[in-house]
RODO-2510 file (C-alpha; in nm, 4 decimals, decimal comma):
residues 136
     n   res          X          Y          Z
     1     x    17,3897    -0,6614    23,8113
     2     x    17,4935    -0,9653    23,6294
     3     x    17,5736    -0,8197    23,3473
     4     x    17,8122    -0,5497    23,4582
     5     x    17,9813    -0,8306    23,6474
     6     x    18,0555    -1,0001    23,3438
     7     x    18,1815    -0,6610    23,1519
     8     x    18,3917    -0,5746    23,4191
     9     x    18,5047    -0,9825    23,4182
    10     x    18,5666    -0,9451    23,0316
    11     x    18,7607    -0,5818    23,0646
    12     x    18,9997    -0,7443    23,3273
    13     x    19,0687    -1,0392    23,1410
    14     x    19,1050    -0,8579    22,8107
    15     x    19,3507    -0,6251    22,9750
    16     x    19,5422    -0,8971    23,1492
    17     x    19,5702    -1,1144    22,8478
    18     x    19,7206    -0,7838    22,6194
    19     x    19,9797    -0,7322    22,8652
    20     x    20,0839    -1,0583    22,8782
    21     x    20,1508    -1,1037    22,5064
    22     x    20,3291    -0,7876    22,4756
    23     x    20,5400    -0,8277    22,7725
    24     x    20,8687    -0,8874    22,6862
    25     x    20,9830    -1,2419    22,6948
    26     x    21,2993    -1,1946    22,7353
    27     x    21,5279    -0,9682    22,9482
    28     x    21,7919    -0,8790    22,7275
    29     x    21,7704    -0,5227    22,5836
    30     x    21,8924    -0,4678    22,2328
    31     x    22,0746    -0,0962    22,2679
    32     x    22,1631     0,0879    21,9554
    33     x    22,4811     0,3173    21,9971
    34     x    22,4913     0,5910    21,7282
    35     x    22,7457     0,8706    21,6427
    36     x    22,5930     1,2329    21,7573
    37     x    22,3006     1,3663    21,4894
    38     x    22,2750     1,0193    21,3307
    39     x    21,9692     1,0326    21,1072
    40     x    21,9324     0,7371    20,8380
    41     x    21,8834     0,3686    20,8472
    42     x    22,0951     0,1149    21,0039
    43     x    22,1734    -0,2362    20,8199
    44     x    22,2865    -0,5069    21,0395
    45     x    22,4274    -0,7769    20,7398
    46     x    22,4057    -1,1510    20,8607
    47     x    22,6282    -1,4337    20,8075
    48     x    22,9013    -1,2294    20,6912
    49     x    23,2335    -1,4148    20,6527
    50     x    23,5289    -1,3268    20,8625
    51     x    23,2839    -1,0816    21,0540
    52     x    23,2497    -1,0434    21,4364
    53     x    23,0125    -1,2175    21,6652
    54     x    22,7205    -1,0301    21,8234
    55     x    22,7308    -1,1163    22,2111
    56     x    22,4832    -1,0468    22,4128
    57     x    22,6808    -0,9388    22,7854
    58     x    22,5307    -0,8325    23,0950
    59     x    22,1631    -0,9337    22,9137
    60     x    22,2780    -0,6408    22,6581
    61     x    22,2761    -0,6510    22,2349
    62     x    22,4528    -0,3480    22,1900
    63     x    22,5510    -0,2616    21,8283
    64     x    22,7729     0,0695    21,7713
    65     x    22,6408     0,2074    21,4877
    66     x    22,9187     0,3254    21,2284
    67     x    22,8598     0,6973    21,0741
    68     x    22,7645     0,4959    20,7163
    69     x    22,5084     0,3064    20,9398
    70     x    22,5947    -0,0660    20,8124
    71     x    22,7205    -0,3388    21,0360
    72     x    22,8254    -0,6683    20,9426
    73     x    22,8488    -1,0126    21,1602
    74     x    22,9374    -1,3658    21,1340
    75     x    22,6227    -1,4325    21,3466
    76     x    22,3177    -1,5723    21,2054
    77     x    21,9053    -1,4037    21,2447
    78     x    21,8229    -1,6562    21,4652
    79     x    22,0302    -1,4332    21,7477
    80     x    21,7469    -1,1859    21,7280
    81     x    21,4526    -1,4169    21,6723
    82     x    21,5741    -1,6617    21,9808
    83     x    21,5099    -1,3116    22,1607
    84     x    21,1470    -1,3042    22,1242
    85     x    20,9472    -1,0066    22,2566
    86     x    21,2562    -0,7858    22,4062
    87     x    21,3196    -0,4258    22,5602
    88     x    21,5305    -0,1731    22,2993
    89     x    21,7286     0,1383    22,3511
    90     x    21,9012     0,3942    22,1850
    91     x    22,1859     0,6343    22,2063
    92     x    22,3945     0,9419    22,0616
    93     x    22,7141     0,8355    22,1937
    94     x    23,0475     1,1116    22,1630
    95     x    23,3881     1,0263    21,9816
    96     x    23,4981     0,8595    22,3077
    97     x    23,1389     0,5940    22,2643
    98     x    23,0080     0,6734    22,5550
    99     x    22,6714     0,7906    22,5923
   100     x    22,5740     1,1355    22,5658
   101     x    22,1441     1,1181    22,4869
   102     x    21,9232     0,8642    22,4786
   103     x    21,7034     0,8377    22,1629
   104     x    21,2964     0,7862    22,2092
   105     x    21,2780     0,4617    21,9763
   106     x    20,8897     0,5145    21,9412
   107     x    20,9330     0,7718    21,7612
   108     x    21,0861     0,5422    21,4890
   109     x    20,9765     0,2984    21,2827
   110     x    21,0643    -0,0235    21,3894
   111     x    21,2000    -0,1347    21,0685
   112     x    21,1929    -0,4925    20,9605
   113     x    21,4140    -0,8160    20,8028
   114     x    21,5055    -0,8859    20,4459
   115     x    21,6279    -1,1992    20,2618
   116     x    21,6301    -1,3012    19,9566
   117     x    21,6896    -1,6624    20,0560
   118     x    22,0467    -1,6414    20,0174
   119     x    22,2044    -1,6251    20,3814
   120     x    22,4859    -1,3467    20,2892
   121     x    22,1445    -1,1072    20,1939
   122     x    22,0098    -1,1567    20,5253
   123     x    21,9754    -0,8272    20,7045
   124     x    21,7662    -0,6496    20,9586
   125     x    21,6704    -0,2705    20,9309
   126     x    21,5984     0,0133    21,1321
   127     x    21,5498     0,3626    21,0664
   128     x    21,6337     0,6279    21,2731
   129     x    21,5205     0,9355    21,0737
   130     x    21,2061     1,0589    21,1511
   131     x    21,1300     1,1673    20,8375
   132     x    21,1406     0,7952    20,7095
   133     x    20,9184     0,5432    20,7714
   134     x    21,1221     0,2858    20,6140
   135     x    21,4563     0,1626    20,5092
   136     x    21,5579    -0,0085    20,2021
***
């Protein structure tokens, strides 16, 4: 009897202590805005003089993905890692930007960060073909 006590115990715990880690830590939600049939990677270049800001308004990231896929911002990394664990989004948007389907971002990669160790090379990817795992 003791012993299934103590499995059940364990299970619990186990299961507590994954959703806590993976929870998000934070409650802003960064939301991807792409033109209608996007497919490809998008580049988001950091520390880019003369560029916008990212804000984050209404505990929203949103980046409006241009049809080439590459933004640019004055904004450092650090906006994305001060996120920590966060929610994401995606949508087709019309020629107007407003929101016409929302994209199932699990079935993407999640992409990833590159430097070189030159600030200006910063950048953080994400693919949104599903025929590619990975961008470049």
């Amino acid at each position: 009897m003791g012993k299934k006590i103590w499995i059940s115990s364990s299970l619990v715990l186990t299961v507590a202590f994954v959703w806590w880690i993976s929870k998000p830590t934070n409650d802003t939600t960064i939301v991807y805005h792409l033109p209608e049939g996007f497919k490809g990677c998008v580049n988001i270049y950091f520390n880019q003089p003369n560029e916008k800001e990212l804000e984050i308004v209404d505990d929203t990231l949103l980046f409006v993905v241009p049809k080439q896929g590459d933004i640019l911002t004055s904004s450092t990394y650090k906006i994305i890692t001060d996120l920590g664990w966060h929610k994401e989004k995606a949508f087709y948007v019309d020629k107007d930007g407003k929101p016409v389907n929302e994209i199932n971002t699990t079935e993407f990669p999640i992409g990833g960060y590159i430097s070189n160790g030159n600030p200006l090379s910063e950048r953080m990817i994400r693919t949104f073909d599903p025929s590619q795992e990975q961008c470049y």
